[in-house]
MIDOSE-1310 file (N, C-alpha, C; in nm, 2 decimals, decimal comma, always signed):
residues 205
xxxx	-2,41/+1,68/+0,02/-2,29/+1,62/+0,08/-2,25/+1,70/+0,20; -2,19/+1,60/+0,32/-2,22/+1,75/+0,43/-2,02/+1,75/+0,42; -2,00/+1,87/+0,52/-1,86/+1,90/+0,50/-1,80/+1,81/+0,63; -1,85/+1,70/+0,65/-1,75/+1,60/+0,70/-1,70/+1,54/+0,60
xxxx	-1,80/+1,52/+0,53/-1,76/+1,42/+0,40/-1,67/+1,42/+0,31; -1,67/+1,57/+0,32/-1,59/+1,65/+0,20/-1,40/+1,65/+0,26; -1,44/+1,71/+0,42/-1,32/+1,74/+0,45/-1,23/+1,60/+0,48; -1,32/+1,44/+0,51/-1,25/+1,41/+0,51/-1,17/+1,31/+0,38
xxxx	-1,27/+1,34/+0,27/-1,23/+1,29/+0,11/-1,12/+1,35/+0,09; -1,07/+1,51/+0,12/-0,99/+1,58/+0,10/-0,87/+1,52/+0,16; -0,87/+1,51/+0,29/-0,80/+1,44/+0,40/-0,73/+1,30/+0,33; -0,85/+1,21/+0,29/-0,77/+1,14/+0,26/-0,70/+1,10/+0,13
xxxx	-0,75/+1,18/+0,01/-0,66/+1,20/-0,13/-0,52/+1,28/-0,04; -0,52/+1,37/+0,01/-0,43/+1,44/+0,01/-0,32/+1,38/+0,08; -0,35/+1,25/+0,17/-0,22/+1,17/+0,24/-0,20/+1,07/+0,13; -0,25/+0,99/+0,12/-0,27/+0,94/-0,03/-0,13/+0,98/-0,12
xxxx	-0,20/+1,08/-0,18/-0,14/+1,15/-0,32/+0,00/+1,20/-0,26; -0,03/+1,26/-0,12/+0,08/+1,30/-0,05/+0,19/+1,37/-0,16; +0,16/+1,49/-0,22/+0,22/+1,61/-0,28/+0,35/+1,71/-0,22; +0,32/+1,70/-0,05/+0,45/+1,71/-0,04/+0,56/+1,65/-0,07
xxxx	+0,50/+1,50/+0,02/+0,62/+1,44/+0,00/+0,69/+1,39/-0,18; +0,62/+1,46/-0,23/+0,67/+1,44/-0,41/+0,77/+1,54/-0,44; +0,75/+1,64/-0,34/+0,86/+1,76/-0,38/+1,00/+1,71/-0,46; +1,06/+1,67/-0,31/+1,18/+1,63/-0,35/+1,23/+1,52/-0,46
xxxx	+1,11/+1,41/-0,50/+1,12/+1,32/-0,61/+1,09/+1,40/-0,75; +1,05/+1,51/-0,69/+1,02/+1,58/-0,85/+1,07/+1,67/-0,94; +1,18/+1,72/-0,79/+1,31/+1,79/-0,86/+1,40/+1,72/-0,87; +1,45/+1,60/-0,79/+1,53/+1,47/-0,86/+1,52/+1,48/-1,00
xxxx	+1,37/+1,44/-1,04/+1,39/+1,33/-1,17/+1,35/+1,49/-1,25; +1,35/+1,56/-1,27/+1,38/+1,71/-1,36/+1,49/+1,79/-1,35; +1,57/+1,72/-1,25/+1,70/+1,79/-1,22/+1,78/+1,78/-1,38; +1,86/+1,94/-1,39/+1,92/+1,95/-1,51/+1,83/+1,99/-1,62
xxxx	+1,68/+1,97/-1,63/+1,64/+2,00/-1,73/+1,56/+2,21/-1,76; +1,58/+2,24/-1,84/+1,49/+2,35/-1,82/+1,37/+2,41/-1,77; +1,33/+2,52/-1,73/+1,20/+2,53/-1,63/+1,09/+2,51/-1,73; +1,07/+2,55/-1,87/+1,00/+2,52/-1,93/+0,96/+2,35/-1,96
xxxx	+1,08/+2,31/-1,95/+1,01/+2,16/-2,00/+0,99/+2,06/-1,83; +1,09/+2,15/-1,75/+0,97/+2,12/-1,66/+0,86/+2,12/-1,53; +0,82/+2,21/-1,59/+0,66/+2,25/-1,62/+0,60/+2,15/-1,68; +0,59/+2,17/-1,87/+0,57/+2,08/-1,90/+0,55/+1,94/-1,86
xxxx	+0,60/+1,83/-1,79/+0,66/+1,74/-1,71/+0,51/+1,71/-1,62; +0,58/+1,85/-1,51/+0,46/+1,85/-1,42/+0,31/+1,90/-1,47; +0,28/+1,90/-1,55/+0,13/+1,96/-1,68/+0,11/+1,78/-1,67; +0,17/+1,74/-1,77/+0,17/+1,63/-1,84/+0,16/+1,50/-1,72
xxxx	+0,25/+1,52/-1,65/+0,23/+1,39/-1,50/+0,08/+1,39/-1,44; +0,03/+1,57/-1,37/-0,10/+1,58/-1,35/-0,21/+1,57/-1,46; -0,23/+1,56/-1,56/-0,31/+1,55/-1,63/-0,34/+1,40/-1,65; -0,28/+1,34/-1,65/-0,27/+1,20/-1,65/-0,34/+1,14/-1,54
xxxx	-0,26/+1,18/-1,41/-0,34/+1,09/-1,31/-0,44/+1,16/-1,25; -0,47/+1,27/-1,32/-0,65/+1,34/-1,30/-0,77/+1,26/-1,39; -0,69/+1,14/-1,51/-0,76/+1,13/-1,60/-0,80/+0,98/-1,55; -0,66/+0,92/-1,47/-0,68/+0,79/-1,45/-0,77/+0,79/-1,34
xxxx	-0,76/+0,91/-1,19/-0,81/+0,88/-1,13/-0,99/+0,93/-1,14; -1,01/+0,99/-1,24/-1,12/+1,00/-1,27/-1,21/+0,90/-1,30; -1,11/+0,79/-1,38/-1,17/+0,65/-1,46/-1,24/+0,62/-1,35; -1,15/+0,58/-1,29/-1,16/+0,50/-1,15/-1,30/+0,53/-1,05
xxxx	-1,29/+0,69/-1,03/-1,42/+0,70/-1,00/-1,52/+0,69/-1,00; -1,50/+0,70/-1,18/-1,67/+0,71/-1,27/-1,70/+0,54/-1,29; -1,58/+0,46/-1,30/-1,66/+0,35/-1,37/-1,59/+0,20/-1,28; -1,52/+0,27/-1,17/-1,47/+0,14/-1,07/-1,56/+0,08/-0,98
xxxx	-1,65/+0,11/-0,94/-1,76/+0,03/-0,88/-1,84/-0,05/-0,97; -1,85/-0,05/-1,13/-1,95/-0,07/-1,24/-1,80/-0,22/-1,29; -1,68/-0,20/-1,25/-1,59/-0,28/-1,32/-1,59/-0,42/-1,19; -1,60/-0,33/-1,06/-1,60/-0,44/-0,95/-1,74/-0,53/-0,96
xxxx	-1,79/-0,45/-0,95/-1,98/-0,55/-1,01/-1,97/-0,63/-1,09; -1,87/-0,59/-1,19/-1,84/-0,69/-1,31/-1,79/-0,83/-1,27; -1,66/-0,83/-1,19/-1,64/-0,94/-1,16/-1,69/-0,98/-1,03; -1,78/-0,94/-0,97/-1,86/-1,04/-0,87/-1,81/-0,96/-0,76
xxxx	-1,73/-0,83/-0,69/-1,67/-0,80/-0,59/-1,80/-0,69/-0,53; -1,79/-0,75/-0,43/-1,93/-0,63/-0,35/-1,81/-0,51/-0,30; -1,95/-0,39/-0,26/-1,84/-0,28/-0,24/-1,79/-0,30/-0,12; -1,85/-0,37/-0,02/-1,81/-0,37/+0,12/-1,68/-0,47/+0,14
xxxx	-1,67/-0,52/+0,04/-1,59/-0,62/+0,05/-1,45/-0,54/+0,01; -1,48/-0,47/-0,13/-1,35/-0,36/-0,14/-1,29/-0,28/-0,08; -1,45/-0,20/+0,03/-1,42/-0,11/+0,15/-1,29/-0,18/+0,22; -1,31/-0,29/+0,29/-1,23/-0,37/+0,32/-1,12/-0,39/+0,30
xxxx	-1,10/-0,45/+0,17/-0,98/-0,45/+0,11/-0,88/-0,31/+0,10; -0,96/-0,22/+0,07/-0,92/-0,11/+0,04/-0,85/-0,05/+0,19; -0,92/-0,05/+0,26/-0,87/+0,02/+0,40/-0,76/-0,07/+0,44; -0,77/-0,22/+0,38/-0,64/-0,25/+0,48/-0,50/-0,23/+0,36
xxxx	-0,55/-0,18/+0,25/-0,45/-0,12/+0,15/-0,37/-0,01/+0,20; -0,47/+0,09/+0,21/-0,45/+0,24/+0,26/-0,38/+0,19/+0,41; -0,39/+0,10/+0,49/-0,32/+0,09/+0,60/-0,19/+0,01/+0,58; -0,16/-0,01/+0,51/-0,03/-0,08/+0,45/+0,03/+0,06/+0,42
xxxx	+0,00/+0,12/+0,34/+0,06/+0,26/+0,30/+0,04/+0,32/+0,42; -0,02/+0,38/+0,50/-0,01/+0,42/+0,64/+0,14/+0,38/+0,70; +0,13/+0,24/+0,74/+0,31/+0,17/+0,82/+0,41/+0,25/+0,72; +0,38/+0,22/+0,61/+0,50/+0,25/+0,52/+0,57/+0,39/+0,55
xxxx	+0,47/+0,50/+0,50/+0,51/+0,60/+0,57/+0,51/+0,61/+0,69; +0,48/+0,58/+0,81/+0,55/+0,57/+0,95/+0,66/+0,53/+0,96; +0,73/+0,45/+0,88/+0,86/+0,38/+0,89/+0,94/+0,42/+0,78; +0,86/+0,53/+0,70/+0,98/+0,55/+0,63/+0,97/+0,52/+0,46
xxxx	+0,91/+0,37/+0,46/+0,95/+0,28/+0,36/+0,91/+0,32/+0,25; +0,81/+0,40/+0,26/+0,71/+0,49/+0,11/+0,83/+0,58/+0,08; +0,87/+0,67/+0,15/+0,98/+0,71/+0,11/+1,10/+0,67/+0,04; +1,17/+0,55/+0,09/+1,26/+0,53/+0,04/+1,21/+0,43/-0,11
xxxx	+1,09/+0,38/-0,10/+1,09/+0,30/-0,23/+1,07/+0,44/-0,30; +1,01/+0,51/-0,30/+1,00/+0,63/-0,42/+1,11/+0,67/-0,47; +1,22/+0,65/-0,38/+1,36/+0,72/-0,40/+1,44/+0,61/-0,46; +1,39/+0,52/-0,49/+1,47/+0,39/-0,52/+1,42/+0,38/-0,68
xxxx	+1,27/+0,39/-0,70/+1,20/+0,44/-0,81/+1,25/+0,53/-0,89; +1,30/+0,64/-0,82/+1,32/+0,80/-0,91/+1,50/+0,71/-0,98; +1,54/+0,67/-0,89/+1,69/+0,65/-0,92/+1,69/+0,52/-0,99; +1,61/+0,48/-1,03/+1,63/+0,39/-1,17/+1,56/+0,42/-1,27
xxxx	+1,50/+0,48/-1,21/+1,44/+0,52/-1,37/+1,53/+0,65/-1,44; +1,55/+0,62/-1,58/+1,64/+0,65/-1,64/+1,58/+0,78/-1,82; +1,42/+0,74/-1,83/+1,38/+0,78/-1,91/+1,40/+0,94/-1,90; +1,38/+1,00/-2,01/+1,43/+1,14/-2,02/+1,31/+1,26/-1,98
xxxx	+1,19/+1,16/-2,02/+1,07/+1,22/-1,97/+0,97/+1,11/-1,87; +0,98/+1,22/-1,73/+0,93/+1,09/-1,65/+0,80/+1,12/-1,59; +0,69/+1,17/-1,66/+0,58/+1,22/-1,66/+0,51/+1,12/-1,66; +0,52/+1,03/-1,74/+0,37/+0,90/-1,70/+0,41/+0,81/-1,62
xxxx	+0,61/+0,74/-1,64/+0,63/+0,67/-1,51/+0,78/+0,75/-1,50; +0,78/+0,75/-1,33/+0,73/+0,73/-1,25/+0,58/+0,84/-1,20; +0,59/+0,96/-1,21/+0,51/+1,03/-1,17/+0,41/+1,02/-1,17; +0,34/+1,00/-1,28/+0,19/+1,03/-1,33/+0,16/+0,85/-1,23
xxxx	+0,21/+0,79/-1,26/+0,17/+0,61/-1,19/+0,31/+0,55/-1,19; +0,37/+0,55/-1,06/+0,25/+0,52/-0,93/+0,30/+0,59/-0,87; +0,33/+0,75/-0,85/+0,35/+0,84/-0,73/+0,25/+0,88/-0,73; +0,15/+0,97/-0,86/+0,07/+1,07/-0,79/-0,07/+0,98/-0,81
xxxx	-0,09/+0,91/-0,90/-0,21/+0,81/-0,91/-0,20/+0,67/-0,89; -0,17/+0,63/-0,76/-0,10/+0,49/-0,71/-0,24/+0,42/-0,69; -0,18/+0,26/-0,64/-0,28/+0,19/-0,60/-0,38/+0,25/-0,47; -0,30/+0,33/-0,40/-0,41/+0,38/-0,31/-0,50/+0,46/-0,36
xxxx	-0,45/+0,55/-0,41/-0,53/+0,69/-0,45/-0,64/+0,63/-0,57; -0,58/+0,53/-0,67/-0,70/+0,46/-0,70/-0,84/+0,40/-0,61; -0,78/+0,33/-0,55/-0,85/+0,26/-0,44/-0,91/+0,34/-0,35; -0,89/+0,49/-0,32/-0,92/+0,58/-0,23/-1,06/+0,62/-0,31
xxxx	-1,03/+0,64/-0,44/-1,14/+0,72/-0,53/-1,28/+0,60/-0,60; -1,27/+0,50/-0,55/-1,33/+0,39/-0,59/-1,43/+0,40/-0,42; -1,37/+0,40/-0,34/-1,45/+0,37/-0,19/-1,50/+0,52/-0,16; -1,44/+0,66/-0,17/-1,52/+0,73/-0,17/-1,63/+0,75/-0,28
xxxx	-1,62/+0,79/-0,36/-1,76/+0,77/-0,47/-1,84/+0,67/-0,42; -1,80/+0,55/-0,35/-1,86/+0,39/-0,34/-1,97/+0,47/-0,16; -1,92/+0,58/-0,12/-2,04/+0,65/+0,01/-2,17/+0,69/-0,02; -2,13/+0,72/-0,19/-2,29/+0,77/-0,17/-2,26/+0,77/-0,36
xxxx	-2,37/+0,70/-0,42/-2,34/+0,71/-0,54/-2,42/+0,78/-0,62; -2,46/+0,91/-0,57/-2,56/+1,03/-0,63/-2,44/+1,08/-0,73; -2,53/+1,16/-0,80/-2,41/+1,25/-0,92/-2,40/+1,34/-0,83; -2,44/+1,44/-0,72/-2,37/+1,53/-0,64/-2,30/+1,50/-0,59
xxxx	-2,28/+1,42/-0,48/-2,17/+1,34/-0,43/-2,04/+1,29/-0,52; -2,06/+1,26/-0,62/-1,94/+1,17/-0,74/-1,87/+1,30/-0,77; -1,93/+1,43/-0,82/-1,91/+1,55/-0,88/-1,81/+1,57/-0,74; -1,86/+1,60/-0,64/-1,79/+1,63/-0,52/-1,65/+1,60/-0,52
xxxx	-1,67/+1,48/-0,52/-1,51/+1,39/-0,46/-1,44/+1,43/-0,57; -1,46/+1,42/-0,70/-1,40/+1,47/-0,81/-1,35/+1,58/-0,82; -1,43/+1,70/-0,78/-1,37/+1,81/-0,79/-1,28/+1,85/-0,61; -1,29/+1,71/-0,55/-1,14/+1,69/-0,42/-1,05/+1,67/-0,46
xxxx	-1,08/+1,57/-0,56/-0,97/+1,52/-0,62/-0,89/+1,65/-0,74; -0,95/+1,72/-0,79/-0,86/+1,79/-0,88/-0,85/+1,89/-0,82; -0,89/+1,93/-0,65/-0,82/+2,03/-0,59/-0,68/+1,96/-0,53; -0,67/+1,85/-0,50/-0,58/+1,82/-0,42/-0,44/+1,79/-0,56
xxxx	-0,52/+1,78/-0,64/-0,40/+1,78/-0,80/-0,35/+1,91/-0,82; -0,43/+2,02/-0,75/-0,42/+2,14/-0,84/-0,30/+2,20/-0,69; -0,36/+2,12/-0,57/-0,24/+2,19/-0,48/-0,10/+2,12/-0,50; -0,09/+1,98/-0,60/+0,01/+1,90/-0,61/+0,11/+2,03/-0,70
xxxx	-0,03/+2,07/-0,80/+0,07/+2,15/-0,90/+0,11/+2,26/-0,86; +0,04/+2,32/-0,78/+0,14/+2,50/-0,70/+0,26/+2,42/-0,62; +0,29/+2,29/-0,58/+0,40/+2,25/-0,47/+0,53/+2,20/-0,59; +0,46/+2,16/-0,72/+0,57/+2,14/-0,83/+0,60/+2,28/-0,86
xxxx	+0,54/+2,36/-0,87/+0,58/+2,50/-0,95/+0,66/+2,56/-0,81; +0,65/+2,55/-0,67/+0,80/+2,61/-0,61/+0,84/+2,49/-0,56; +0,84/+2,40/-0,63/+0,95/+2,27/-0,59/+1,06/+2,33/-0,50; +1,18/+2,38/-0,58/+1,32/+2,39/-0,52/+1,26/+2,45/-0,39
xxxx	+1,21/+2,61/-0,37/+1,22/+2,63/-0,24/+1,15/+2,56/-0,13; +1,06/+2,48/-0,14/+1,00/+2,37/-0,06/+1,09/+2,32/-0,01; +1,17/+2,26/-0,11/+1,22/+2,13/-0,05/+1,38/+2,20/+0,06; +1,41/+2,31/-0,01/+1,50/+2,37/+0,09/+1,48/+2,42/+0,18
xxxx	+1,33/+2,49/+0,19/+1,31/+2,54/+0,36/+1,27/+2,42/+0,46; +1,22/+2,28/+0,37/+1,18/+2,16/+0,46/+1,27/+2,10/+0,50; +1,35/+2,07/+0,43/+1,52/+1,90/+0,40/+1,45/+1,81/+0,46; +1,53/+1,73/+0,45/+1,49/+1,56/+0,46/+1,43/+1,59/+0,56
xxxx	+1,46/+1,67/+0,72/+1,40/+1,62/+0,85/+1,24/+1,66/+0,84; +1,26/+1,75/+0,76/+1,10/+1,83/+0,77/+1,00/+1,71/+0,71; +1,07/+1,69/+0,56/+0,99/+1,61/+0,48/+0,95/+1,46/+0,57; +1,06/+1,41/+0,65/+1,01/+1,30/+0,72/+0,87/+1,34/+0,87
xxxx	+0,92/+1,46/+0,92/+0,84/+1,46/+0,98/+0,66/+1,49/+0,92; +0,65/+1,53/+0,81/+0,52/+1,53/+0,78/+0,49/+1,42/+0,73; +0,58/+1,34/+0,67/+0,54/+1,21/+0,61/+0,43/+1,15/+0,76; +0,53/+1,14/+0,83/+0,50/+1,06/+0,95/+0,38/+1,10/+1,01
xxxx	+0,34/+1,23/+1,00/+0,20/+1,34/+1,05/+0,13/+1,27/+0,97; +0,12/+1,24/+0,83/-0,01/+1,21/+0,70/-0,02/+1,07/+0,75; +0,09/+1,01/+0,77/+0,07/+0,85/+0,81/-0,01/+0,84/+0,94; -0,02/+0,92/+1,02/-0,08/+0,86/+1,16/-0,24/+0,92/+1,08
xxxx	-0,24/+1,00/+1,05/-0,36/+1,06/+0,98/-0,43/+0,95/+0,91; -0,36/+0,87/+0,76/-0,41/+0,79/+0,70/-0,45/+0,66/+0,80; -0,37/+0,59/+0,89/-0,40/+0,49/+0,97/-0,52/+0,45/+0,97; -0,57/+0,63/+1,06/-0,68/+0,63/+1,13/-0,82/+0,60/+0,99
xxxx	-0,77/+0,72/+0,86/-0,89/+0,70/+0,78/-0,92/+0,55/+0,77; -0,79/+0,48/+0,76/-0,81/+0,34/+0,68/-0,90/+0,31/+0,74; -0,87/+0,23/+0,91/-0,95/+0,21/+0,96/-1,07/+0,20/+0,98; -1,09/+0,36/+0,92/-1,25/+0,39/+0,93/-1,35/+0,35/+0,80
xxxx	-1,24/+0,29/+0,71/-1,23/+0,20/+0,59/-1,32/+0,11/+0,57; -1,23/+0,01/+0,68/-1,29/-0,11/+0,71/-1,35/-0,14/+0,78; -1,41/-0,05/+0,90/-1,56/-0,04/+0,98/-1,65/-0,05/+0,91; -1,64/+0,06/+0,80/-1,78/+0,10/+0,69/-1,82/-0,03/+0,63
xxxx	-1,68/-0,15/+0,56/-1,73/-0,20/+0,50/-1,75/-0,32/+0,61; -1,72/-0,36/+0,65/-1,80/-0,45/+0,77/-1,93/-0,46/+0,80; -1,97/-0,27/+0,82/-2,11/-0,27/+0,86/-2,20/-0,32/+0,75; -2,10/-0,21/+0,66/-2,20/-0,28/+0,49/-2,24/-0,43/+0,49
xxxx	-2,17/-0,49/+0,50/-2,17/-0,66/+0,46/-2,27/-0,72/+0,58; -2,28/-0,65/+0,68/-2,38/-0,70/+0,80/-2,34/-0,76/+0,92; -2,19/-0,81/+0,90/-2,13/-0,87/+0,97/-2,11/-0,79/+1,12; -2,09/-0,66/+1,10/-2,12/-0,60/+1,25/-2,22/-0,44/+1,24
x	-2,31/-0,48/+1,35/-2,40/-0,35/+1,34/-2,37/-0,24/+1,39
């Protein structure tokens, strides 16, 4: 696997999953509770959508086969997914639905929803982990993205464990301005999304 490949799988879980911008939704919805439990919280959130997005990996190309979906066709779909999420954070709107999410949800433990799905293992990051494994489908390559994917979980979990001072050396302006940095970022992957699967399908050489 060469290290374009890598850096840019990394690249794109990590706008994706977008770990910073969870900061602030993560001390929201643990606000008031103890550091121990949450920890806990944040254990239990990532372990979850390390497990889902793992599924996804190992056996989402084998489930799309199932029902008749070619990959290039997902490529496709997929990138213009991830480019939907791309606008959103340029404008904002990933942000504010998350914040609209944290503030209704009311459960006492909010580790599977909202967090674990659909912040840190959303339709994208599903879809992200389905199209990369879908580049090359050797076990070195699959191993690869997988162990992207649980670096980019594992940097989610050092940004939950100094939550508070993150989000206070960043405030809203900071956090919008990287939002908006990962979104011009993600645009471009998507894009490169739906080239791939185009070429796949034959339709352009």
């Amino acid at each position: 696997m060469e290290s374009t490949q890598i850096i840019s799988a990394f690249v794109t879980l990590f706008v994706v999953i977008d770990p910073v911008g969870l900061v602030p939704l993560f001390i929201a919805l643990t606000r008031g509770m103890s550091p121990q439990r949450t920890r806990r919280i944040g254990w239990r959130a990532l372990a979850i959508a390390a497990v889902l997005m793992t599924l996804f990996g190992l056996a989402g190309e084998a489930i799309l086969t199932g029902i008749g979906i070619s990959l290039s066709a997902f490529r496709v779909a997929g990138g213009l997914l991830l480019f939907l999420t791309a606008l959103d954070m340029l404008f904002e709107r990933r942000t504010e639905r998350r914040e609209g999410q944290q503030a209704r949800d009311e459960d006492d433990d909010p580790s599977v929803f909202p967090l674990a799905t659909p912040l840190l293992a959303g339709p994208g990051a599903l879809a992200s982990m389905i199209l990369l494994v879908g580049q090359d489908p050797g076990p070195t390559h699959t191993l690869m993205i997988h162990l992207v994917m649980l670096t980019v979980l594992g940097i989610a979990a050092v940004l939950f464990a100094m939550a508070r001072p993150i989000a206070n050396l960043l405030g809203r302006t900071g956090t919008m301005v990287v939002t908006r940095l990962f979104g011009m970022l993600l645009a471009a992957l998507s894009i490169q999304f739906v080239f791939d699967g185009l070429k796949g399908s034959g339709l352009v050489g």
